[in-house]
C-alpha positions in Angstrom: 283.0 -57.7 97.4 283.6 -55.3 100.1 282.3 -51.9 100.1 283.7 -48.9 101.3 281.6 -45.4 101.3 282.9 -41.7 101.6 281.0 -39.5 104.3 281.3 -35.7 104.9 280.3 -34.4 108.3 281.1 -31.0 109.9 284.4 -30.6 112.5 282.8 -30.6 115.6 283.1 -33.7 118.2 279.3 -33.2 118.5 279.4 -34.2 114.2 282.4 -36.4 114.0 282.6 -38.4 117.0 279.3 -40.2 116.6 279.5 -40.7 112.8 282.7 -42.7 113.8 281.6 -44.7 116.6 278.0 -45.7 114.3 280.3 -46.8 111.5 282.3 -48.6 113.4 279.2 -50.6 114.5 278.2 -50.7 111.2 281.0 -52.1 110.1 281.0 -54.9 112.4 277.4 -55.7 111.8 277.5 -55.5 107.6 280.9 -55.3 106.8 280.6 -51.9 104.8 283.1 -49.4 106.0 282.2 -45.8 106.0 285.1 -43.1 105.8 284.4 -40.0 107.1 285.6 -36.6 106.6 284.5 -33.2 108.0 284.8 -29.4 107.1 284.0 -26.3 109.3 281.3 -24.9 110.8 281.1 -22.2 108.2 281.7 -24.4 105.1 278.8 -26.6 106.4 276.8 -23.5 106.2 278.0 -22.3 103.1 279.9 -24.9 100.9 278.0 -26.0 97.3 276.4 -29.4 98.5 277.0 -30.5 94.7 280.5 -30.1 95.0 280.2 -32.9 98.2 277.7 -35.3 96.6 280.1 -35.3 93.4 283.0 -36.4 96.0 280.8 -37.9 98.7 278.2 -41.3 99.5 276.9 -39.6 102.1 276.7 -36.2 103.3 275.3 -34.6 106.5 273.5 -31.3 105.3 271.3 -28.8 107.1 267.9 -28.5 106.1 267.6 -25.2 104.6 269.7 -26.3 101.2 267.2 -28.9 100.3 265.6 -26.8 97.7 268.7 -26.0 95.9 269.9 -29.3 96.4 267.1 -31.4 94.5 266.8 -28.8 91.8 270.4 -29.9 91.1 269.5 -33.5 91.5 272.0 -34.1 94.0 270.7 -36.5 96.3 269.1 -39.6 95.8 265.5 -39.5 98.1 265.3 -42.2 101.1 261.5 -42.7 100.4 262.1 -46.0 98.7 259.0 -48.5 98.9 258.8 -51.2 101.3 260.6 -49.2 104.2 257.4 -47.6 104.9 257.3 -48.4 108.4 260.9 -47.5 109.0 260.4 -44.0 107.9 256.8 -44.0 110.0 258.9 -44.6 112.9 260.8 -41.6 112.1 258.7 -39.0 111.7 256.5 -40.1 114.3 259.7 -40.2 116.4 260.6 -36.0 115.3 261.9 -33.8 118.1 260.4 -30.5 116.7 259.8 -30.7 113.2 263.3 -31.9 112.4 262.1 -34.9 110.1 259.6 -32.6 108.1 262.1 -30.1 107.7 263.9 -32.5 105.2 260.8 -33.5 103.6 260.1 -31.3 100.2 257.9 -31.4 97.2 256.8 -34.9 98.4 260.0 -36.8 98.9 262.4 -37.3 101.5 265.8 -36.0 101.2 267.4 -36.4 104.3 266.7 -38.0 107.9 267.3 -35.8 110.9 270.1 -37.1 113.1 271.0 -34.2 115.3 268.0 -31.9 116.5 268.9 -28.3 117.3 267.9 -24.8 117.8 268.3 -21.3 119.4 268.4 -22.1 123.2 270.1 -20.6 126.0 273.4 -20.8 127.0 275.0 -20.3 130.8 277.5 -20.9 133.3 275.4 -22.6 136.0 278.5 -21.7 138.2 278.0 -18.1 138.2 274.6 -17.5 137.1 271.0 -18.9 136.7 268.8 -18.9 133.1 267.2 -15.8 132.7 263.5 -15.8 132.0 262.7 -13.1 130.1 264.7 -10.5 127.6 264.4 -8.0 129.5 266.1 -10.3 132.8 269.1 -10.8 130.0 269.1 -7.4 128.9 270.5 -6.2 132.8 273.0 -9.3 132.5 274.3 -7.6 129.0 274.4 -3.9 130.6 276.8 -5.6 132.9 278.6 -7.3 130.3 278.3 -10.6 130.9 276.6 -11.9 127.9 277.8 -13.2 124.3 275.1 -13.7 120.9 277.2 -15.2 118.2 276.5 -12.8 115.4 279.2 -13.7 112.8 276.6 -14.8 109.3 274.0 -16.6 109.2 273.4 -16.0 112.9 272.6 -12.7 113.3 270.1 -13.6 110.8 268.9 -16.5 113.0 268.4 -14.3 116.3 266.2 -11.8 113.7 264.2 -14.6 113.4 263.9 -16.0 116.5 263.1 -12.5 118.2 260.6 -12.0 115.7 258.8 -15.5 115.8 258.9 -15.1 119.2 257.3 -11.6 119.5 254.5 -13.6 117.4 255.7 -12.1 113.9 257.5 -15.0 112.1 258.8 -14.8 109.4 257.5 -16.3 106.4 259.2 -18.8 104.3 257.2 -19.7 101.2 257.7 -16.6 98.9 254.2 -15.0 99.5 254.3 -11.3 100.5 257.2 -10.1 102.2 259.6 -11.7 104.2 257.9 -10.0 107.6 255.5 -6.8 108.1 257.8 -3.6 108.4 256.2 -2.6 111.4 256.8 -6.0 113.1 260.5 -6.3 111.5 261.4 -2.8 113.0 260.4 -4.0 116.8 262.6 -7.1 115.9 265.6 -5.4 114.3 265.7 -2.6 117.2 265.4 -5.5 120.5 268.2 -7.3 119.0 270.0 -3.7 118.6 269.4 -3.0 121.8 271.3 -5.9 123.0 274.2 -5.7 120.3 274.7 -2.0 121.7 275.6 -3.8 124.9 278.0 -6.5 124.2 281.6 -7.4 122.9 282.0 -6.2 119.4 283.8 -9.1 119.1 280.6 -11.3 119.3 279.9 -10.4 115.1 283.0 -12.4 114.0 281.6 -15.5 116.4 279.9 -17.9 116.1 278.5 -20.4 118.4 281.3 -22.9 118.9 283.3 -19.4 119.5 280.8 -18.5 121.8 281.1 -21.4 123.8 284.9 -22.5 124.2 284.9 -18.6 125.4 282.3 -19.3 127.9 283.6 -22.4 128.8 286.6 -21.0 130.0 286.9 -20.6 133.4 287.6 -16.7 133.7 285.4 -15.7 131.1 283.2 -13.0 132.0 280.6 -13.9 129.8 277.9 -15.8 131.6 275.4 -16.2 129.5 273.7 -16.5 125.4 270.4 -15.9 125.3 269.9 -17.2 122.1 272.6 -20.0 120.7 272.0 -23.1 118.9 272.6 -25.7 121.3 275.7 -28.2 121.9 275.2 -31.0 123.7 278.7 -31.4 124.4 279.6 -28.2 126.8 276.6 -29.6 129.1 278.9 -32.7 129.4 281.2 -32.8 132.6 284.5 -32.7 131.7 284.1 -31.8 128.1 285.6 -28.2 128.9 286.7 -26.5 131.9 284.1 -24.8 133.0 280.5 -26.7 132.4 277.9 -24.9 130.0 274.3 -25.6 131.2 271.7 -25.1 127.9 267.7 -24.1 128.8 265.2 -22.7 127.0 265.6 -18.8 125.6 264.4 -15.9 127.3 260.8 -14.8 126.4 260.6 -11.4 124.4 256.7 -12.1 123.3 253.5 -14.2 125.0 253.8 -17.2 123.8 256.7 -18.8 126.2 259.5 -20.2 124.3 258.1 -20.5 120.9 259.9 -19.4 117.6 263.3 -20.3 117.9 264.6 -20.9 114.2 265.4 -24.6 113.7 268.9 -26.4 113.1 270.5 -29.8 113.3 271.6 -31.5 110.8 269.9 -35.2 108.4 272.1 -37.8 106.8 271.6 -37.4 102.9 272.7 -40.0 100.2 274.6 -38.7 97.5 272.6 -39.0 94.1 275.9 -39.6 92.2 277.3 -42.3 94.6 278.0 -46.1 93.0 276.7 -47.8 96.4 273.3 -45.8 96.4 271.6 -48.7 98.5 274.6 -49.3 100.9 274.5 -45.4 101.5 271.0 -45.7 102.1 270.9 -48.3 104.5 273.8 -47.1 106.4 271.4 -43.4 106.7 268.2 -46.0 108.2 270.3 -47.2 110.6 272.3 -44.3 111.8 268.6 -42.3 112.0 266.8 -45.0 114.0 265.9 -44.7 117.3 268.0 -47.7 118.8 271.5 -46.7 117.5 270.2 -42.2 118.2 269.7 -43.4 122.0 272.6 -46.0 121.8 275.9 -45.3 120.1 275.1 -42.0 119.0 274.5 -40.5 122.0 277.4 -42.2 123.7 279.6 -41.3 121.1 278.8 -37.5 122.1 276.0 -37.2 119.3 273.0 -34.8 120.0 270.5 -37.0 118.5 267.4 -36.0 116.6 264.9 -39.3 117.9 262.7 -38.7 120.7 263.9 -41.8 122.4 267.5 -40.2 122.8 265.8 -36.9 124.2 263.2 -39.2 126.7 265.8 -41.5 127.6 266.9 -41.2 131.4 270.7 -42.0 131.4 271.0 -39.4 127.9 270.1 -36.7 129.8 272.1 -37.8 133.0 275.2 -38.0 131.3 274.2 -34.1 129.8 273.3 -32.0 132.9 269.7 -32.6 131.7 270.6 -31.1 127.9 267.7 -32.6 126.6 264.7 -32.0 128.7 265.6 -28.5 129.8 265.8 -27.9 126.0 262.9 -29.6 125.0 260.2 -26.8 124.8 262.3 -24.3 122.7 262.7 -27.2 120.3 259.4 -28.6 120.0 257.8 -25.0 119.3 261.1 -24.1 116.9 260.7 -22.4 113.4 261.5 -24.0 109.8 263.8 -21.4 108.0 262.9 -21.1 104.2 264.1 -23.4 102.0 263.7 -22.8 98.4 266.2 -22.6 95.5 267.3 -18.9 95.8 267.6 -19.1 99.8 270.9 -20.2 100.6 272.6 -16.9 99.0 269.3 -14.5 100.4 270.9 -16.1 104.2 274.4 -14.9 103.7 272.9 -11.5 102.0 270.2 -10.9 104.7 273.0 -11.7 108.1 275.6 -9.2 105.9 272.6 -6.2 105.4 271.4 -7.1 109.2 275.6 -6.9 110.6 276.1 -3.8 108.4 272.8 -2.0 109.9 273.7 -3.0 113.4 277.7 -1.7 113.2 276.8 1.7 110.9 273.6 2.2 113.3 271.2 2.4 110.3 267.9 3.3 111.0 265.8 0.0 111.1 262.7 0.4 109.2 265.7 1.1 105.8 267.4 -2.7 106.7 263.7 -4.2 107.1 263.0 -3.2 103.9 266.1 -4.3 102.1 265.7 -7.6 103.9 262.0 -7.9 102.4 264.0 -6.7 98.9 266.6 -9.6 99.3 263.9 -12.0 100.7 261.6 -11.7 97.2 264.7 -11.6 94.9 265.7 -15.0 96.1 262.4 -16.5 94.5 262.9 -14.9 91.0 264.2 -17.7 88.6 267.7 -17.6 87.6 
């Protein structure tokens, strides 16, 4: 009997292409098609994950829902027995901590398949990457740079500024969500820049960002801090290429703190072809088809043998390796039941501050309100 699964992705040729060209591989090899299907940028961020796995076999999430996710028993875990060594080669393989950041109470929920972060973001035609924040900051008083601030990622650059200062956040529910003193310094730096750019930048977000940049008479020039798309790096994609780097350095520490994306193939707990679903996420995660298909198929792969592999980064004006260090020293976001709706309050009370120029230490505080609120039981 043939078997056909259901797959949500998000609607992005960075999400969709490669989910296509693997299943079409797939298919050939196994004779199990997969369907796919894909949503926006925001609904991947937002939308009810039950609400997928109820319609869905498999479903690309992000890693911050995985608490609320297996409290609602959603998934089905991919730590089955025997497949051991498959899921050894995995984590050992982890750009970053992308294959830990799906891992949770013990199980493991998802397997990264795109690896992303904050980086930075130019036009290599008309500038260089800036160093340091304060470099950027003279590139913003000219008006030349974007930050995608439309929810969550105004909330993401809080975060990276302040892991990077070498005040991260913290995401397991003990004490506040970040010291007052060291959430002011964050909160005013990223005012500092918002003062200076297009007001237009808080209903964007970073593919908005970058089809603006990628334009040929855009004047912006550069995002200091943007999760990264492979696919702007890639001549030809756009215009006008997009080169990606690592972020300008507020703090000491070089290019450490950078709160962590991507994305990890999930199985669908309610699905009728649980073990087809899984199989299709081992193969679609392993390092042969992440270097191979995927990449080809304008993937940005979360294995270390796409991100080492010569002709990957050729084909992506270096993407990979000039990306590398932001990614390897990136930050895991929280991700407890209760988080998902404290991301969407936190980026509102951080937008609202910013725009009605409240004073900082009053939205530091409301975010450490909001932050221990999302761990009381509901």
């Amino acid at each position: 009997m043939s078997i056909t699964l259901k797959g949500m992705t998000w609607s992005h040729p960075r999400g969709y292409d490669p989910m296509i060209a693997c299943s079409r591989l797939w298919r050939e090899r196994t004779g199990v098609t997969v369907e796919w299907d894909k949503r926006s940028l925001q609904d991947f961020e937002t939308y009810p994950v039950e609400e997928l796995a109820r319609a869905y076999d498999l479903i690309v999430i992000d890693h911050p829902h995985v608490g609320q996710i297996t409290k609602e028993k959603c998934l089905a875990p991919l730590d089955v027995e025997e497949r051991e060594a498959e899921r050894k080669a995995l984590a050992d393989a982890s750009v970053g901590r992308s294959y830990p950041s799906y891992t949770w109470q013990g199980r493991q929920w998802a397997f990264p398949i795109d690896a992303a972060t904050q980086v930075q973001a130019w036009r290599p035609d008309r500038a260089e990457r800036v160093e340091t924040w304060s470099e950027m900051l003279v590139l913003a008083s000219q008006g030349k740079v974007a930050l995608p601030m439309r929810p969550p990622h105004s909330l993401m650059s809080f975060y990276t500024l302040s892991a990077n200062l070498g005040n991260p956040c913290r995401s397991d529910g003990i004490g506040q969500l970040i010291a007052p003193d060291a959430g002011t310094d964050a909160f005013e730096r990223l005012r500092e820049l918002t003062d200076l750019i297009d007001p237009a930048c808080f209903s964007m977000d970073p593919i908005a960002v970058l089809e603006a940049m990628s334009h040929p008479g855009s004047g912006f020039v550069c995002a200091p801090l943007i999760y990264g798309y492979v696919s702007y790096s890639m001549p030809g994609f756009r215009p006008s290429l997009v080169k990606f780097g690592d972020i300008p350095v507020a703090g000491n520490t070089g290019p450490a703190g950078s709160a962590l994306g991507g994305t990890g193939i999930a199985v669908s707990a309610f699905s009728h072809s649980i073990d087809a679903a899984r199989d299709f996420a081992y193969f679609i995660a392993s390092g042969e088809v992440q270097r191979g298909p995927y990449a080809a198929g304008g993937g940005q792969p979360g294995h270390a043998a796409a991100w080492d592999d010569d002709a990957v980064n050729a084909a992506t004006s270096d993407f990979y390796r000039a990306t590398r260090k932001t990614l390897e020293t990136a930050w895991v976001r929280p991700r407890h039941d209760g988080y998902m709706a404290f991301q969407q309050a936190a980026s509102d009370r951080i937008n609202d501050g910013l725009l009605r120029k409240d004073a900082a230490r009053k939205v530091v505080d409301d975010l450490n309100r909001l932050f221990g609120a999302s761990f009381a039981p509901t």
